[in-house]
C-alpha positions as CSV (number, residue, x, y, z in Angstrom):
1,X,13.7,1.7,-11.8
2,X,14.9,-0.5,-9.2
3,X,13.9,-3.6,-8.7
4,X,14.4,-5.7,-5.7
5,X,17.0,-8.5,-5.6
6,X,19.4,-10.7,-2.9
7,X,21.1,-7.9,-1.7
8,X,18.1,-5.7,-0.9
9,X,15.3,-7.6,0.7
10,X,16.1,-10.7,3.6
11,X,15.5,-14.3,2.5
12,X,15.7,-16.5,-0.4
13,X,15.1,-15.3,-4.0
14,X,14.4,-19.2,-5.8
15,X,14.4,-19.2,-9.8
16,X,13.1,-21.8,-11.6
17,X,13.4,-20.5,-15.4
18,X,11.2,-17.5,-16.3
19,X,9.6,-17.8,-13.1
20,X,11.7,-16.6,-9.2
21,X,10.0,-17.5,-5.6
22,X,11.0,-14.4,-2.9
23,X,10.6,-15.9,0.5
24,X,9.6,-12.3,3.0
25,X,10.2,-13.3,6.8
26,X,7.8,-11.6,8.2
27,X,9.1,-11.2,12.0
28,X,6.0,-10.0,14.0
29,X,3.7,-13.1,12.8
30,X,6.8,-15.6,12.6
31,X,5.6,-16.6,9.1
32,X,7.2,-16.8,6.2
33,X,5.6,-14.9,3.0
34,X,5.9,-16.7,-0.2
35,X,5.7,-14.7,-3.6
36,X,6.1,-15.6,-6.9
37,X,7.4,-13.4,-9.2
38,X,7.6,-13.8,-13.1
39,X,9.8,-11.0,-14.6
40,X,9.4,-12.0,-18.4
41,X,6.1,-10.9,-17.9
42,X,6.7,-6.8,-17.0
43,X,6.5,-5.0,-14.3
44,X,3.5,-5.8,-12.4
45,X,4.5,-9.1,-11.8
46,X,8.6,-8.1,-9.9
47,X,9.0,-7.3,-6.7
48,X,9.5,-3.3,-6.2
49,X,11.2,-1.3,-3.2
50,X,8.2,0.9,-1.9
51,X,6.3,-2.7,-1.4
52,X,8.9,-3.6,1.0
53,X,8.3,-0.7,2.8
54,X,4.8,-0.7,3.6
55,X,5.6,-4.4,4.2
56,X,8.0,-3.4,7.0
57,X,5.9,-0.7,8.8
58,X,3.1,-3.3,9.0
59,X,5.1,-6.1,10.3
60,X,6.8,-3.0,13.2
61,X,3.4,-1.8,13.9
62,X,1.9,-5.1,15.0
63,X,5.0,-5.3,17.2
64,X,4.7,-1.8,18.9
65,X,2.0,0.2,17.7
66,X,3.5,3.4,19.7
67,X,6.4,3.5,18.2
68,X,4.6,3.2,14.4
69,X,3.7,6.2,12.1
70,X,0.5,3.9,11.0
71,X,-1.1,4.4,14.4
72,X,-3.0,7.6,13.6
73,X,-4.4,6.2,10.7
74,X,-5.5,2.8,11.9
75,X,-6.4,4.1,15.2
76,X,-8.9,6.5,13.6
77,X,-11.1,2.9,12.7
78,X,-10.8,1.7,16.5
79,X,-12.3,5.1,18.2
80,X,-14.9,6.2,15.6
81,X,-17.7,5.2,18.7
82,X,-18.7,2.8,15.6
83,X,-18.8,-1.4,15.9
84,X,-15.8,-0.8,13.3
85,X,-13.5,-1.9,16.7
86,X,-15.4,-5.0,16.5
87,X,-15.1,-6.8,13.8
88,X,-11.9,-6.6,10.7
89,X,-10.9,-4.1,8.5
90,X,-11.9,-4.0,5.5
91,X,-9.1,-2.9,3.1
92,X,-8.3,-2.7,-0.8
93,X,-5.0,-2.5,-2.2
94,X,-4.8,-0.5,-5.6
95,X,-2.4,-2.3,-8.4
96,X,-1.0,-4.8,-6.3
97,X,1.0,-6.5,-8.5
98,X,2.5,-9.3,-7.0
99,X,-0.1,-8.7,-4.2
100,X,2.9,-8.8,-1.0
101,X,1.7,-5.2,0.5
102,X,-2.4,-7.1,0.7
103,X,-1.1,-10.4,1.9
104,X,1.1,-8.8,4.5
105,X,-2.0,-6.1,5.5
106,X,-4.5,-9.6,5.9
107,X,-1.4,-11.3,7.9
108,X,-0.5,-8.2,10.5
109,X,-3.6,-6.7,11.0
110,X,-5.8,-10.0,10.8
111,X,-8.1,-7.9,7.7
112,X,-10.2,-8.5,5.0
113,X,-8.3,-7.6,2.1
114,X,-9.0,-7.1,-1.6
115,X,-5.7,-7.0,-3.6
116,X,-6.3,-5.5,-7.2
117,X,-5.1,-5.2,-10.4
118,X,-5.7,-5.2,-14.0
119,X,-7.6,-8.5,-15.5
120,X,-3.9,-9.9,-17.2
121,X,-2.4,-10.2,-13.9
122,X,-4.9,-11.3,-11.7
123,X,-3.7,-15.4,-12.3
124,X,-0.8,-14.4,-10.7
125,X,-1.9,-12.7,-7.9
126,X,-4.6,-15.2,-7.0
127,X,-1.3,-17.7,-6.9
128,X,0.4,-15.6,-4.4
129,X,-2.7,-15.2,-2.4
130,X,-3.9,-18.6,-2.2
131,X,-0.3,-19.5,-1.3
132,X,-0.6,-17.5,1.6
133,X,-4.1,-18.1,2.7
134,X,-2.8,-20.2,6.1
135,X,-0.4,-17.4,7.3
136,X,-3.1,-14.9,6.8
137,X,-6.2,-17.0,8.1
138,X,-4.0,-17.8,11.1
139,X,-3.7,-14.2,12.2
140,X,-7.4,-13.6,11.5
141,X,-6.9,-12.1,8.1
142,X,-8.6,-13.0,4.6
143,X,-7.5,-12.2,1.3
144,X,-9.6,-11.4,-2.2
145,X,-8.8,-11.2,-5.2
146,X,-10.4,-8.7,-7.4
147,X,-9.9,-7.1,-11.5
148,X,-9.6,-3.7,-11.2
149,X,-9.1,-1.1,-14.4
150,X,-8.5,2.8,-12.5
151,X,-10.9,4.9,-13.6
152,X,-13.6,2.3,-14.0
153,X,-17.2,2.7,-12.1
154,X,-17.9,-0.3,-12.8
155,X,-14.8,-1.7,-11.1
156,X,-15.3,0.1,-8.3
157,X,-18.5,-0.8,-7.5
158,X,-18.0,-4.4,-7.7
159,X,-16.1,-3.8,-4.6
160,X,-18.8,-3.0,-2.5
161,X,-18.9,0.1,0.1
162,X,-17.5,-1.2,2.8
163,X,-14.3,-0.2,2.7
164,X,-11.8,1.4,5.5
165,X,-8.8,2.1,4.2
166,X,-6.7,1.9,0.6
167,X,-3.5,0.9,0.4
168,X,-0.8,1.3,-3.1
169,X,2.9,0.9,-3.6
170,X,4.6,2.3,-6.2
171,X,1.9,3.2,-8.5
172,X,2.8,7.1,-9.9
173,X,4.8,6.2,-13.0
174,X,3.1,6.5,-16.2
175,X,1.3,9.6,-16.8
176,X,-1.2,8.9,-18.7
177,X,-3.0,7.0,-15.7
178,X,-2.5,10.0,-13.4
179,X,-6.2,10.7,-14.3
180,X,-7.5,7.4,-13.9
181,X,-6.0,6.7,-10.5
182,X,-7.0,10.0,-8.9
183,X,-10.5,9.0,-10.4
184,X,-10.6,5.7,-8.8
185,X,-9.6,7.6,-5.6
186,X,-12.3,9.8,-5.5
187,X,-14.5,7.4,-6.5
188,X,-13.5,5.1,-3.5
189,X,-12.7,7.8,-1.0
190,X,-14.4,10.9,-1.4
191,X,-18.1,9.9,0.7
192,X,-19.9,11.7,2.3
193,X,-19.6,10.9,6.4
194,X,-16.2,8.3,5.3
195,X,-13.5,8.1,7.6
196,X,-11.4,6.5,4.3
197,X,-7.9,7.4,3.7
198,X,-4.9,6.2,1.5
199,X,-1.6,5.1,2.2
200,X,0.7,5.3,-0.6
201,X,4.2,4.3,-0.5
202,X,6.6,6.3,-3.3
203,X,10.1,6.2,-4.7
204,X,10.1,9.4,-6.5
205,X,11.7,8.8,-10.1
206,X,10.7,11.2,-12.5
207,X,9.9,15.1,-12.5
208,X,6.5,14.9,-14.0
209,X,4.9,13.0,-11.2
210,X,4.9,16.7,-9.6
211,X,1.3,16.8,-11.7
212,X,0.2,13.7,-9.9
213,X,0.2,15.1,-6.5
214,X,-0.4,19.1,-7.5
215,X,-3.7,17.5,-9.0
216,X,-4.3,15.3,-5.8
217,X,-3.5,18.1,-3.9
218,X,-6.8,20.1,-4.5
219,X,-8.9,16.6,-3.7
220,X,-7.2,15.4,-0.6
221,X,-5.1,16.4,2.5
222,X,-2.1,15.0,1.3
223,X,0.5,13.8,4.2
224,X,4.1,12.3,4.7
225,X,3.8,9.7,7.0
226,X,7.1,8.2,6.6
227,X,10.7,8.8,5.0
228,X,13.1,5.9,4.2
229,X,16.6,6.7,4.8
230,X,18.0,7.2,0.5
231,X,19.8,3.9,-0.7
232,X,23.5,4.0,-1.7
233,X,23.4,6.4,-4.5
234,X,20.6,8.0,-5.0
235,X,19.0,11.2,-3.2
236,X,15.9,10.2,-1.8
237,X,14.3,7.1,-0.2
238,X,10.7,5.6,-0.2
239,X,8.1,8.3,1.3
240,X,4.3,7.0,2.3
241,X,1.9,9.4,2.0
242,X,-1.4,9.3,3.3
243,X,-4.3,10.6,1.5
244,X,-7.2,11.8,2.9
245,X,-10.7,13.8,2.3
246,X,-9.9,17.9,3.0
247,X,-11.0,18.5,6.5
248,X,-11.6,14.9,7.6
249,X,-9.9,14.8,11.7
250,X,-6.8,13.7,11.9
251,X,-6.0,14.5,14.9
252,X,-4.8,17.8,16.8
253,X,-0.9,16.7,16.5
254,X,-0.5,16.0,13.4
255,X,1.3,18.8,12.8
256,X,3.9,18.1,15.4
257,X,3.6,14.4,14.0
258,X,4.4,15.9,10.3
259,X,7.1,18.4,12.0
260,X,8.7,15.5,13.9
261,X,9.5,13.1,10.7
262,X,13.1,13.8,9.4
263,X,13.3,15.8,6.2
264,X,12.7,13.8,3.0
265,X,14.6,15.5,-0.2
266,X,12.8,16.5,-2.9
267,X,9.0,15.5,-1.3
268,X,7.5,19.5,-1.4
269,X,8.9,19.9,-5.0
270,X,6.4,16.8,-6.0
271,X,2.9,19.3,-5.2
C-alpha cells in the first residue's frame, strides 16, 4: 500500500511522537488544510494517495469548472428545475478516515458535509474537522461528523434523506466488506426519483477487487471519470469512478466524455 509522505504530497509533514500534522495547500480557497494523522493507530487514521486525488480535482474545479471532469456530476444538482441550486449540497463521505476528501468538499464547494467512519475513529476525525471548521465556514461550507458501520440500516438512517452526492477514497481493500459497502450504497443511493451518485477514487492493488465492481456492476452505471497518470514504478494510477443508479441521465455525451479520458491500465479487467 502506499502511503503518502514528503515527497508525494506539497507542504509540511510535522511529527510530534506517535502523532504527524500534514499541512494540504489548498490553492483555489488560499487556505491551508490541517490534518492530523496518527499512524500507530492503522490505517484509517494515515494519509492515502486516492484522497489526494479527489482533493485536487475539487480544489481545480472550483478554479475552472470547464475544464473539470466533476462538472457533469455536480452540474446535474444545479439544473434539476429543483430549489437544489439554491441552497448547499448536502454530501456524505463513506470511511473518511482522516476526513481530508469531506473537509476539502465543505471548503471548495461551500457544502454541508458528513464525513464517516467506524465509531473507533471518529475522535480523530472530529479533531481534523473542528480544526478546519474556519476554512470551511469561510467558503460557506459545514462539516459533520457522523459513526458509520457499512451495511448498517440503522447507520444509515441516522443520516437523514437528504443527501446529493457520496463521496469515498480508497475504500475496496478488504473483501470481506465488499458486501457491506455495496449494501450501504444501495441503501443510500438506490431511491426512487434520486438524482444520487458516487464518486469513488481507486488505486487498484489487488486482483480480487475485480468482484467488488463485477458485483456493483449489476446495481449501478459504473463510470471512469478520471485517470491519474501511474507513479514511478507501478502500472496504474488513481481512477475515480462514479457510481450511479442504471438508467439515471447523465447526459447525452457521456460517451464521448468516457471516450475522451486517456486509457487507464488494468480498469476494464476490475468488472
Amino acid at each position: 500500500m502506499l502511503q503518502i509522505g514528503d515527497n508525494e504530497v506539497d507542504g509540511e509533514i510535522i511529527s510530534s511522537g506517535e502523532s504527524e500534522l500534514q499541512m494540504y495547500r489548498i490553492d483555489s480557497i488560499e487556505s491551508t488544510v490541517m490534518i492530523r494523522q496518527l499512524p500507530s493507530l492503522g490505517i484509517s487514521f494515515k494519509l492515502w494517495l486516492p484522497a489526494t486525488t479527489l482533493v485536487t480535482l475539487l480544489d481545480n474545479y472550483r478554479r475552472d469548472p470547464s475544464t473539470s471532469p466533476l462538472t457533469r456530476t455536480l452540474s446535474t444538482f444545479q439544473s434539476d428545475g429543483s430549489d437544489s441550486s439554491s441552497r448547499p449540497l448536502n454530501i456524505v463521505e463513506l470511511g473518511s478516515g482522516t476526513g481530508i476528501v469531506g473537509i476539502a468538499a465543505a471548503a471548495t464547494l461551500g457544502a454541508n458535509v458528513t464525513v464517516t467512519d467506524l465509531p473507533n475513529v471518529i475522535e480523530n476525525l472530529r479533531f481534523n474537522a473542528d480544526a478546519n471548521a474556519e476554512a470551511a465556514a469561510r467558503n460557506g461550507g459545514k462539516v459533520h461528523v457522523a459513526s458509520l458501520r457499512w451495511g448498517e440500516i440503522d447507520d444509515v438512517e441516522v443520516l437523514g434523506q437528504n443527501v446529493d452526492l457520496v463521496l469515498a477514497s480508497d475504500v475496496v481493500y478488504h473483501d470481506h466488506l465488499y458486501e457491506p459497502l455495496l449494501k450501504t450504497l444501495r441503501l443510500i443511493l438506490l431511491k426512487e426519483g434520486s438524482k444520487r451518485v458516487f464518486l469513488m477514487s481507486h488505486l487498484k492493488r489487488w486482483k480480487k477487487e475485480s468482484i467488488f465492481f463485477k458485483k456493483a456492476r449489476k446495481l449501478f452505471d459504473v463510470d471512469v471519470i478520471h485517470c491519474d497518470d501511474p507513479q514511478e514504478g507501478s502500472r496504474i494510477g488513481v481512477v475515480v469512478y462514479r457510481f450511479a443508479p442504471k438508467n439515471q441521465t447523465y447526459g447525452t455525451s457521456t460517451t464521448k466524455l468516457i471516450k475522451s479520458i486517456r486509457s487507464c491500465p488494468d480498469t476494464e479487467k476490475q468488472g
